[in-house]
Structures are given as C-alpha cells and as structure tokens.
C-alpha positions as CSV (number, residue, x, y, z in Angstrom):
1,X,123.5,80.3,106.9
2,X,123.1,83.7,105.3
3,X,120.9,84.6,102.7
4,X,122.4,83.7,99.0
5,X,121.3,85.1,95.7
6,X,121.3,83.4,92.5
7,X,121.3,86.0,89.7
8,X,119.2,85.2,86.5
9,X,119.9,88.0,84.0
10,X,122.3,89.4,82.7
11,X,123.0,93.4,82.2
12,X,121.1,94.9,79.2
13,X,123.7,95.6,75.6
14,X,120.9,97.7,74.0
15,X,123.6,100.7,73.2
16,X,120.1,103.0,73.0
17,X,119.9,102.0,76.6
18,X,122.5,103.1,77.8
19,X,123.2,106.4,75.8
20,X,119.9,107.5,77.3
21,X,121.4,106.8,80.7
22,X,124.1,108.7,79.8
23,X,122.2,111.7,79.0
24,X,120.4,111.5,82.3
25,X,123.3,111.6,84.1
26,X,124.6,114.4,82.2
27,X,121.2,115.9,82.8
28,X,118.1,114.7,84.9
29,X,115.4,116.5,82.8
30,X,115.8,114.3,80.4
31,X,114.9,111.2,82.5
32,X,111.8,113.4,83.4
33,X,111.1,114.2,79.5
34,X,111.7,110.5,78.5
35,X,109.3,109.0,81.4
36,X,106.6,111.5,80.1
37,X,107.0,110.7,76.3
38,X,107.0,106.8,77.2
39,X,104.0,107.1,79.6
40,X,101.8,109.2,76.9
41,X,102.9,107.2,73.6
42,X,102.9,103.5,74.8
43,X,103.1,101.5,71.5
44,X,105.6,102.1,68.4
45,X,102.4,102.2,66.3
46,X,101.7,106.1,67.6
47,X,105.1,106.7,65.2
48,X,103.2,105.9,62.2
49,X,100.6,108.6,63.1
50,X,100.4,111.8,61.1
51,X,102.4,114.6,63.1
52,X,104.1,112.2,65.5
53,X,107.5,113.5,65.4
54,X,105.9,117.4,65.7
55,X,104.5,116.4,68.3
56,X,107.7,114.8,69.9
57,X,109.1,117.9,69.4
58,X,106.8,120.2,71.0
59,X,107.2,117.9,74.3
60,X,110.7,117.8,74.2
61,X,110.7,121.6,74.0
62,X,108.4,122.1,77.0
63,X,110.3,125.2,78.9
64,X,110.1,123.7,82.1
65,X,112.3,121.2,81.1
66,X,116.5,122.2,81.7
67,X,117.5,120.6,78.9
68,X,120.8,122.0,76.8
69,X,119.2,122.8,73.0
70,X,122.4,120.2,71.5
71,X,120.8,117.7,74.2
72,X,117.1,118.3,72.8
73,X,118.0,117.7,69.1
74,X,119.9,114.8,70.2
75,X,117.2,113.4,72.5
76,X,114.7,114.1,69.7
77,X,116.5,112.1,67.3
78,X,116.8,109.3,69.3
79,X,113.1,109.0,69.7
80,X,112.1,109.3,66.4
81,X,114.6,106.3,66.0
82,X,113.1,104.1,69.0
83,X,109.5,104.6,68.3
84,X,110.3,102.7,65.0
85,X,112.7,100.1,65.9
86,X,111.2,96.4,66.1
87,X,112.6,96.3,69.5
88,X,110.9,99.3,71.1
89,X,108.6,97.8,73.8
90,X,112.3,96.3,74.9
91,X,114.2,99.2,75.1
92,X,110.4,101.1,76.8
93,X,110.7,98.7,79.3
94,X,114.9,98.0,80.1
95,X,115.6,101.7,79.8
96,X,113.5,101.9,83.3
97,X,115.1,99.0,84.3
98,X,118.6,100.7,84.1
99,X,117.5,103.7,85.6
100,X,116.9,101.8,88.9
101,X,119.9,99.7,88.7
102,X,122.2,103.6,87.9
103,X,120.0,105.7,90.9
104,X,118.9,102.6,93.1
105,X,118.3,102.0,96.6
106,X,115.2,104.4,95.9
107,X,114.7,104.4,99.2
108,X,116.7,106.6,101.2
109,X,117.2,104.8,104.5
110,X,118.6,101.6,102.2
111,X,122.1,101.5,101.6
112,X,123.5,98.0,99.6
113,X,127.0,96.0,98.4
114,X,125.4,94.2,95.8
115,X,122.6,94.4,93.3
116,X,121.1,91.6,91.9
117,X,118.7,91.3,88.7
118,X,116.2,89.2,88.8
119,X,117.5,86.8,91.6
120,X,116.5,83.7,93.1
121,X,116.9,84.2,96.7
122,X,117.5,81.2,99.1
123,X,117.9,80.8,102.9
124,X,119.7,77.7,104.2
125,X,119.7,76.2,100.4
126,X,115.7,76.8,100.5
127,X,114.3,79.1,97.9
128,X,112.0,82.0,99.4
129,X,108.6,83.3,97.7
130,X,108.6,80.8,95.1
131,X,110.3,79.1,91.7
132,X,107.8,80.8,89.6
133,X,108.5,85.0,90.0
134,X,111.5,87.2,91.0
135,X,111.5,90.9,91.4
136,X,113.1,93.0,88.3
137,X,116.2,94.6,90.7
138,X,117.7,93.9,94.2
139,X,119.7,95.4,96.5
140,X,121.2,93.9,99.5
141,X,123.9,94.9,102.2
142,X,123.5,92.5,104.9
143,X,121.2,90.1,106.2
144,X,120.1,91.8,109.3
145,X,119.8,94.9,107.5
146,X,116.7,96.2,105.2
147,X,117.1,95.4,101.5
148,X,115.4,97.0,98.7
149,X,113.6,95.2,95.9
150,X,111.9,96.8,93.3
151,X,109.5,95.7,90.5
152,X,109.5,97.7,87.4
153,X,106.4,98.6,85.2
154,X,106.5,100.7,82.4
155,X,103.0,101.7,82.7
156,X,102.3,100.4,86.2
157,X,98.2,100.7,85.0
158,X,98.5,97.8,82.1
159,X,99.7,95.6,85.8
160,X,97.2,97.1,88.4
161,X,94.2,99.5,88.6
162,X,92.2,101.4,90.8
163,X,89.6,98.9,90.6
164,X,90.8,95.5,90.8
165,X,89.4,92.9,93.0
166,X,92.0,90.7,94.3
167,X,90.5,87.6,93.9
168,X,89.7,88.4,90.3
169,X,92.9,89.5,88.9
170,X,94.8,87.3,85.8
171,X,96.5,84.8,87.3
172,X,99.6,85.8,86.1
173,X,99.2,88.8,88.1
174,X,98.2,87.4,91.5
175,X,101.1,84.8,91.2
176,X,103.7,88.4,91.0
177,X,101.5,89.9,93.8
178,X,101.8,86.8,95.8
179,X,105.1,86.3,95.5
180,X,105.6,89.8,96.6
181,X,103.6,89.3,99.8
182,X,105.4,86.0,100.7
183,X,108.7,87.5,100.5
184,X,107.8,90.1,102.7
185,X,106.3,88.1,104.8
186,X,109.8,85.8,105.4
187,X,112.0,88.3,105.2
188,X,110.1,90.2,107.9
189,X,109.5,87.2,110.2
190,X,113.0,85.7,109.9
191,X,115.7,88.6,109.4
192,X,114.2,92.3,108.9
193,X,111.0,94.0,106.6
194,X,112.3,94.8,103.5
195,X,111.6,97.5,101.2
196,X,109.4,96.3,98.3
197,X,107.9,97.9,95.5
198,X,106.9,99.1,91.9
199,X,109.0,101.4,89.9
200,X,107.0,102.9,86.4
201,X,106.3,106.3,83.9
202,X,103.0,107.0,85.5
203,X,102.4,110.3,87.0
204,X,99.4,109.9,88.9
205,X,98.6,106.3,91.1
206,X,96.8,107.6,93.8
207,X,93.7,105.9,93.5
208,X,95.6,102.6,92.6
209,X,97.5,103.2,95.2
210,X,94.5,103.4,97.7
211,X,93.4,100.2,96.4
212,X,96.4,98.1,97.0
213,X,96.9,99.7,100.4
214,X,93.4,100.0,101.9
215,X,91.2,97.4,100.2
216,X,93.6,94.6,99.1
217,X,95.9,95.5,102.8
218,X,98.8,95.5,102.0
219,X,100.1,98.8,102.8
220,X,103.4,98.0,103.1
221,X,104.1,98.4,99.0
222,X,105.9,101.5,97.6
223,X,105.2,103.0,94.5
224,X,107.6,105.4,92.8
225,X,106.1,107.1,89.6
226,X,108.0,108.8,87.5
227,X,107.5,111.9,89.5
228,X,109.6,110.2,92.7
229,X,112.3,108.8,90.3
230,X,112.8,112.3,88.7
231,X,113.4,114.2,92.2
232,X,115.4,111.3,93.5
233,X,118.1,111.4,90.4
234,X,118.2,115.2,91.0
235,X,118.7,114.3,94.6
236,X,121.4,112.1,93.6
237,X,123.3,113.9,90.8
C-alpha cells in the first residue's frame, strides 16, 4: 500500500498573516526585512521600549532593501500593530509557516502534488516516526520519489545551539530530533531519502550547524536561514 497522510491542522485565518504574504509576493524584500526585524526583536515586550517604533523605521529604511516607499509606510505600520497585539508570538511564528507553505519545496530537486501540515504519516495503516511529533509542512509527489519536510523555528537558536550535547538536551527536544531521525531513517530504507529540515529568521547557524552535522552525525539535516529563504523567493518570483 502507498504511503497515506493524515493532515492535523488546518490553514492559518490570522488576516495579518496573509497580508504580509501578500506583500512578499508583491515584493521579496519585504520577506528579507520582516525575517530581520523578527530575528532581532523576538518578544512583543521590545514594543514597549523607548524609541521602538524609530527604530523600526530606521530598519525598514535600510537602502539595500527594494522596497516601494507606499510599501515601507505600510509595512511599518503593520509592525508597530503586531509587536502589540496579544497574539504576536503566533503571528512571529505562522507567518514563517506560510512562507514555506507559499515558496515551498525549498529544495530545488523536490517537486510535489500535495502539501500536508502537520501530518501523521502511515505506511500499510502503520504510523512512521512516532504518535508523539510531526513536522510543521510536507510535501509529497509520489512514493518512490524524494519528499520534502520541513520544520519551522522562528529563531532556530531558542531549539538548538552550537553547544548542545545530545544526550543532554530537554526532552522535548530530543523527542522532535528523534522523530526526525526515525523518519528518515524509514523513508530511506523502505521507499527513497527524503529531504528534511529546519526553516527560521536566523542569519548566521554555522556553528550550530557544525554541531548537528559533525558531532551529533547527522549530516543529512538542512537548514535554511532566512538568508536561503530570501534568495529562494527571489528565485521564485
């Protein structure tokens, strides 16, 4: 029997969501100005800071950044709005989320029918990797070809470091990490590797990347900072 997927949530309705998808579509700087802003100011407590919003609007302003000026008042707006909305860790978090589900396969040899949030996945009525974790987004075009699941982190660092010792991470996070490996492990054994990895607003995980490929050994897990996403929705647009 082929693989079967049993999908466990449903699209976000957060309109703030999706008008800041829109925008990025309309113009990819914005994704890269966002990811930045989101990476540097992690908590809606830094809105309640004196010279927050100045400082806000320097960033948006940054001339490297192709943004329209009607986009960067817009844009600017916005943020002032989210940093101070009760739900802003949400919208941090599923506005990521939606940027893989718009630009996703991230890799570039993956190709997909479907896309699945947060499935179980079962083979033969058996589910693979375990009750307890699923991967944020999937993507799947057939069984005997690669599929593409990525995990998303808003600041991949609060999840991993450069430093951690397998053995000696929260057990919350080895059960994610574990569940990872064991669906890779299947997939590859019985159909074909997959591509699996994490998706955040980090710039920089070079070090933690060494750490997860070299000491832990598992070299087979991608990470796409926000650096990766921001060329691959230019890429795509």
């Amino acid at each position: 029997m082929p693989l079967s997927f049993q999908q466990t949530k449903e699209p976000s309705e957060l309109t703030t969501v999706h008008e800041l998808v829109r925008l990025v579509k309309q113009e990819p700087d914005v994704f890269r100005t966002v990811a930045r802003i989101f990476d540097r100011y992690k908590t809606d407590k830094e809105a309640y800071k004196e010279g927050f919003d100045e400082e806000l609007e320097l960033m948006i302003k940054q001339p490297g950044f192709r943004i329209r000026l009607k986009t960067r008042k817009r844009l600017l707006k916005m943020l002032k709005a989210i940093y101070r909305q009760p739900d802003f860790q949400q919208i941090r978090s599923v506005f990521l989320e939606a940027i893989i589900e718009e630009y996703g396969p991230i890799h570039p040899t993956i190709s997909y029918k479907e896309m699945y949030r947060e499935p179980l996945i079962y083979d033969d009525g058996e589910m693979i990797g375990g009750y307890e974790c699923r991967m944020d987004i999937v993507f799947h075009e057939q069984d005997h070809l690669p599929m593409e699941m990525v995990e998303c982190k808003a600041n991949i660092e609060s999840f991993l470091s450069a430093t951690s010792v397998w053995n000696q991470m929260k057990q919350n996070r080895l059960k994610k990490m574990h569940y990872m490996i064991n669906l890779h492990k299947y997939l590859r054994e019985c159909y074909v590797e997959p591509v699996l990895g994490f998706a955040f607003y980090n710039e920089n995980c070079q070090l933690l990347k060494e750490n997860v490929h070299e000491n832990w050994g598992f070299p087979f897990i991608r990470f796409y900072s926000r650096r990766v996403l921001y060329h691959h929705i230019c890429a795509k647009e």
